[in-house]
N, C-alpha and C positions, 0 to 999 in steps of 0.2 A: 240964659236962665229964663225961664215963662213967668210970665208976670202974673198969671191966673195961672192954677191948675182945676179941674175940676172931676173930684172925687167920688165914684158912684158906688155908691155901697158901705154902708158903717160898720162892718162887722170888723174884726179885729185884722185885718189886712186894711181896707179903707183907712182905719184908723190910724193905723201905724204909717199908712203914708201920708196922711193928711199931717201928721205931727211932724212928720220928719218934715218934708215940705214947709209948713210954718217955720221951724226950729233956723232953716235958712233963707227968711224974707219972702218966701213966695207967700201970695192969696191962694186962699183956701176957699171952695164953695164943695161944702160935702152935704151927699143928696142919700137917701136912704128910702126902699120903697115902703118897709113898716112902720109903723108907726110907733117904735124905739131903736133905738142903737144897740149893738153887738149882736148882730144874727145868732150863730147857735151857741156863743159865749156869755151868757148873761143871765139874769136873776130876774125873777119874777114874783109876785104875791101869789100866794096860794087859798083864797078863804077857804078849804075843806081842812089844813091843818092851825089856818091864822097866823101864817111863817111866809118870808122870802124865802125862794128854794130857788137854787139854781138849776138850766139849762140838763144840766149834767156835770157829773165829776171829772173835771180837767186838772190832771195831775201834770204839774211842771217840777223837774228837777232841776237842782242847780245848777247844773253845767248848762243850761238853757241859757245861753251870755242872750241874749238879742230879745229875749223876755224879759228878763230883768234889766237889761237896759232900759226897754222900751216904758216897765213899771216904776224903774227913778226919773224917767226922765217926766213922766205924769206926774211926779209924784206919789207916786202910789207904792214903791218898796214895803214899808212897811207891814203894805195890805198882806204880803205873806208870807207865810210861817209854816215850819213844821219842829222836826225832833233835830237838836244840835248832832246829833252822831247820822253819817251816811250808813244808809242800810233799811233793811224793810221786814214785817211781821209777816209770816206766812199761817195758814191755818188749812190744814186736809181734813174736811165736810166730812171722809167717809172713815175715816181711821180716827180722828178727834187729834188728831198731832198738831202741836204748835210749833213753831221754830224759828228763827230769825239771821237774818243774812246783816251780815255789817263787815261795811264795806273799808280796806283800808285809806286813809286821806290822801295820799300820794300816787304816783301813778305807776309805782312798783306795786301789782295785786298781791300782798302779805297775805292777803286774806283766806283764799284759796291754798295755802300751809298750813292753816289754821283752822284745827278741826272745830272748836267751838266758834268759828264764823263763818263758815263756809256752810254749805246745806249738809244738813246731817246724812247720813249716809253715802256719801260721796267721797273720790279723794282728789288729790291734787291734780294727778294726771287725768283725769276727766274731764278738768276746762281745758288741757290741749286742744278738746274735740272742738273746741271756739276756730281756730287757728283758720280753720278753711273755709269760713264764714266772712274772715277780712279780706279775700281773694276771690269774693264774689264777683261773678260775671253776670251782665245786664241778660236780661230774662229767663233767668233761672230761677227754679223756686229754691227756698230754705232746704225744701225734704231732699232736693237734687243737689244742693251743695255741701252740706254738714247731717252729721247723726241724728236726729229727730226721736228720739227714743232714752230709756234710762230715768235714773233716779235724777241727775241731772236739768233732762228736761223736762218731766214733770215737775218737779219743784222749784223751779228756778226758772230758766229759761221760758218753758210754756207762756204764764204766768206773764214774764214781763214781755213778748214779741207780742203776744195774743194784747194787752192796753196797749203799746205802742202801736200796731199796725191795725187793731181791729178786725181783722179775718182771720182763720183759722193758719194759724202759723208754719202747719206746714206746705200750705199752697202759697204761702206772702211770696213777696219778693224778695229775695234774696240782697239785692243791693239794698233797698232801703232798709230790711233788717241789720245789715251791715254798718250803714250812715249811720244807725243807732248809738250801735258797739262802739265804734271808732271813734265817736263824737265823744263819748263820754272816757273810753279807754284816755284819749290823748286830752283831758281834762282832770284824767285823775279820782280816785274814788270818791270826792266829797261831791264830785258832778250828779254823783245816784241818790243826793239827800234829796226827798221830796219833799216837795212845799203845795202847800193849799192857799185860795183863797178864806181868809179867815173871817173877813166878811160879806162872802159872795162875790162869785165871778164880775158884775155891773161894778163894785166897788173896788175890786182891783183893776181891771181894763179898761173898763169905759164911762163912767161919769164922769173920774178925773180926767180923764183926756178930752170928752167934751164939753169940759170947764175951761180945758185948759185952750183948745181950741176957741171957744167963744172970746174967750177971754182976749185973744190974740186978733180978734175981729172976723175969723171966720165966717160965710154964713153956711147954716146949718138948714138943711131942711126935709122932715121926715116925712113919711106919706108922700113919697115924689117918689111912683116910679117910673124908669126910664122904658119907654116903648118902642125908639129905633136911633138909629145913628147914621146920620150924612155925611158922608165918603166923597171926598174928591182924590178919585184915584190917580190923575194925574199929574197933580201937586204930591198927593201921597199924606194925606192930613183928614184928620175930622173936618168936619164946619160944620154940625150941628147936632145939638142935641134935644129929641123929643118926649118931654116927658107928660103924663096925664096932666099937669100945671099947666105945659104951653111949650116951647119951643124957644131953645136956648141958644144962641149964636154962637163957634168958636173962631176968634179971633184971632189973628195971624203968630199970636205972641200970649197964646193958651195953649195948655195941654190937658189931657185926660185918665186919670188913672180907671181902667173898672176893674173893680173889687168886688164883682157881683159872684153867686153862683155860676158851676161852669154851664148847667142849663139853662141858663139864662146868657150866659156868655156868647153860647154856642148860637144862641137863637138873635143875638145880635151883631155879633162878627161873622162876616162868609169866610167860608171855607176854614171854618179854626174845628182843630182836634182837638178835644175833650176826653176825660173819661166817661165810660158808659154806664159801668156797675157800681155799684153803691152799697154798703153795707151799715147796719142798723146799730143803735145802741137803745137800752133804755136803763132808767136809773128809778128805784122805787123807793121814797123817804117813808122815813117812820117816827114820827112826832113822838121819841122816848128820850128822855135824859141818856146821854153815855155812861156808863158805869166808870168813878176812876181809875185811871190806870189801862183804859184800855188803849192797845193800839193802835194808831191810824197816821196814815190809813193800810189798811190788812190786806196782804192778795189773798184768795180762796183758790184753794184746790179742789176737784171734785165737787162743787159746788155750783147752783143754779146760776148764780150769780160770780163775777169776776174780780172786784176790789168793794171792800167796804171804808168810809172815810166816814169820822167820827166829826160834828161839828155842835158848837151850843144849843140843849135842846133837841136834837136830832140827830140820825143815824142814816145814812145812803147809800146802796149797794148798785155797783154798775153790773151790767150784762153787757159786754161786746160780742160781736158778731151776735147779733141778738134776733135776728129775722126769723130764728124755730121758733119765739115766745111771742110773737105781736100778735098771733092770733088768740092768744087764750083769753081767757075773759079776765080786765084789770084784776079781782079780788084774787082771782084763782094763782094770778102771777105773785101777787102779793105775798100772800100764802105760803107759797113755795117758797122763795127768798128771806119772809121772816125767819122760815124755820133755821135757815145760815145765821142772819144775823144774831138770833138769838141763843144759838150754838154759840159764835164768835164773843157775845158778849155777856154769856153766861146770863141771861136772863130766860122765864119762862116761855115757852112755847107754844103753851097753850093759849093763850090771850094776844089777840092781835090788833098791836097799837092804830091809831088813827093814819092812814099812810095815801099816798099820791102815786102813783106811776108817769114818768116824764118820757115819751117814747117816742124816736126819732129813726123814719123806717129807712129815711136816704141820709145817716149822719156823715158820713166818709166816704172818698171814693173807695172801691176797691183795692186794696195794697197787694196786688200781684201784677205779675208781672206784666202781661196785656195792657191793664191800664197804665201803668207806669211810665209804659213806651207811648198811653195818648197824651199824656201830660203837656200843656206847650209851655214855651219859654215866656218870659215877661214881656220882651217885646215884637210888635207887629209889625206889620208892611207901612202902616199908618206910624210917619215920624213924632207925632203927637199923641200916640194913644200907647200904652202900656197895661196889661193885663197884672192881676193880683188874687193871690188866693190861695189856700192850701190846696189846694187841686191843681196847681201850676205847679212847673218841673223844680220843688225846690231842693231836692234829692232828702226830701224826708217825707214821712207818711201826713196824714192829715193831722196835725197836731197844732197846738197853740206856737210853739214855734217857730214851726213851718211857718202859718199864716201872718205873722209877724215880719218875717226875714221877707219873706212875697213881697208885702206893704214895702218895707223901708227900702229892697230893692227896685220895685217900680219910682219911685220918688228920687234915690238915686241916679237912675237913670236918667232920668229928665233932667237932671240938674248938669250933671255928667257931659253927656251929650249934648244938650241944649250950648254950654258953655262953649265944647269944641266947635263947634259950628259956628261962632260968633266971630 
């Protein structure tokens, strides 16, 4: 077992290793180049609304075991919430149709027999057209493996591969739309309840964890970025790390996780395979009271916008695959997207609340195929160094999961490993 590990990077991979790591004796020195913790999972002030707003809308479902793990073992379970029944709101922008999918709790799908749960217009024998989607083969898309058309996946389907994978769903990949299905299929319908941060992404993921880290003697230090790494390739180990601070020694009986971006990754490790493409999100709040009784959070069909999620005081609508709209001008976007939200929540549309646009043009790798295959493995040629990240090969898309399961598998490893070798 390493008696130092040293963690570079605090977004929620970093994190998750850093805790696991503490959780079994090892020293922690976790290094962060901004000057806060959770890269693109976190909350910030906003003075143009006078509100924390988050990053973006990161919808976790319950059958996400390795997130919620990761939020009791912080402490932080409580931080989230959604509706006690599995299932989700849908709203079609161009027809005004509302409807709702509710899902059965067990992992016999009842639900799919059942015309008032199931998407309306649909029948049962529709979701067989799923079947050929669990027998996906590595780089295939979705539209080459399963049906990609229908009342089906319009309402249903689309909707949910399009927030899970972030690119247009019928060029994703195929497997990792798959890991979706499967993950949640052999979890059981209550896997599909979604939960929100109820007070902000920072307060579910990461202040407790870097309380809980401090607390345990870590050190912490932000504003430290890392600008290369010393390689002795024939040992097969780091021995150093340089950062803007100064230069860090590693020690015979040190390891390293990086948790960094994969460009950044890429620009520090030779010869590592990365992905290249990236794909955009943005999310625009709207500083209005929710109306009661609305639901959230709601997928949109036909709509500018992709999910809206209802929180105190405010209202936020995501856009995935969102790289058509980063050119227009913030109000213009704005604008457009009120007019959904205020469809969705039955408010006027003529008057347009006080609102923000949070827009992030590199949020996800691309989830097709190509990049899936540049994904690399946790670990390197360096017996000391371990990569993390949702852009690592964790056979899911970029998701808070993902970067989760990264974390606690790099920190694994080391401990794993380190152990066998003693």
């Amino acid at each position: 077992m390493p008696r130092l590990v040293h963690v570079i990077g605090a977004g929620l991979a970093g994190l998750a290793a850093a805790v696991g790591l503490q959780r079994r004796g090892v020293q922690v020195a976790l290094y962060e180049a901004a000057g806060q913790a959770g890269g693109r999972c976190r909350s910030f002030y906003d003075s143009t609304l006078g509100a924390t707003l988050d990053c973006g809308n990161h919808l976790v479902l319950a059958g996400h075991a390795q997130t919620l793990e990761y939020a009791r073992t912080i402490g932080a379970a409580e931080a989230l919430a959604g509706p006690a029944d599995p299932g989700f709101a849908f709203m079609d922008l161009a027809s005004r149709a509302r409807w709702a999918v509710r899902f059965s709790r067990g992992r016999v799908p009842f639900w799919i027999g059942d015309a008032n749960a199931r998407v309306p217009g649909t029948k049962t024998a529709d979701y067989l057209g799923l079947l050929p989607l669990l027998f996906a083969k590595p780089g295939r898309t979705l539209a080459q493996t399963m049906r990609c058309d229908g009342t089906l996946w319009d309402r249903l389907l689309r909707p949910f591969f399009l927030a899970g994978l972030n690119v247009e769903p019928r060029a994703a990949s195929a497997e990792l739309a798959a890991n979706l299905l499967r993950e949640a299929l052999t979890a059981g319908g209550d896997a599909f309840r979604p939960l929100v941060a109820r007070s902000g992404l920072s307060s579910a993921f990461v202040d407790p964890a870097l309380r809980m880290l401090q607390h345990g003697g870590a050190a912490i230090r932000l504003g430290s970025p890392l600008l290369e790494i010393t390689y002795d390739d024939a040992a097969r180990r780091v021995v150093a790390l340089d950062f803007a601070t100064g230069r860090v020694a590693i020690g015979p009986d040190e390891s390293v996780v990086l948790a960094v971006t994969s460009k950044t990754a890429a620009a520090l490790v030779p010869a590592i395979q990365t992905p290249q493409r990236f794909t955009a999100m943005a999310t625009v709040h709207f500083a209005v009271e929710p109306p009661h009784g609305l639901a959230s959070p709601m997928a949109f069909v036909n709509g500018a916008a992709s999910w809206l999620v209802a929180a105190q005081g405010r209202l936020s609508a995501t856009i995935h695959d969102a790289h058509a709209v980063l050119d227009l001008p913030a109000e213009t976007l704005a604008l457009k997207v009120w007019e959904d939200v205020a469809a969705a929540a039955s408010l006027p549309a003529g008057r347009l609340p006080p609102w923000q646009v949070v827009a992030a043009p590199h949020a996800t790798f691309a989830a097709v195929p190509d990049e899936e295959l540049r994904r690399p493995g946790t670990r390197t040629r360096w017996n000391n160094l371990m990569l993390a990240g949702d852009w690592t090969a964790t056979g899911l898309p970029a998701t808070i999961e993902g970067a989760i399961r990264s974390g606690r598998k790099a920190a694994e490893l080391l401990l794993t490993e380190n152990m066998e070798c003693r």
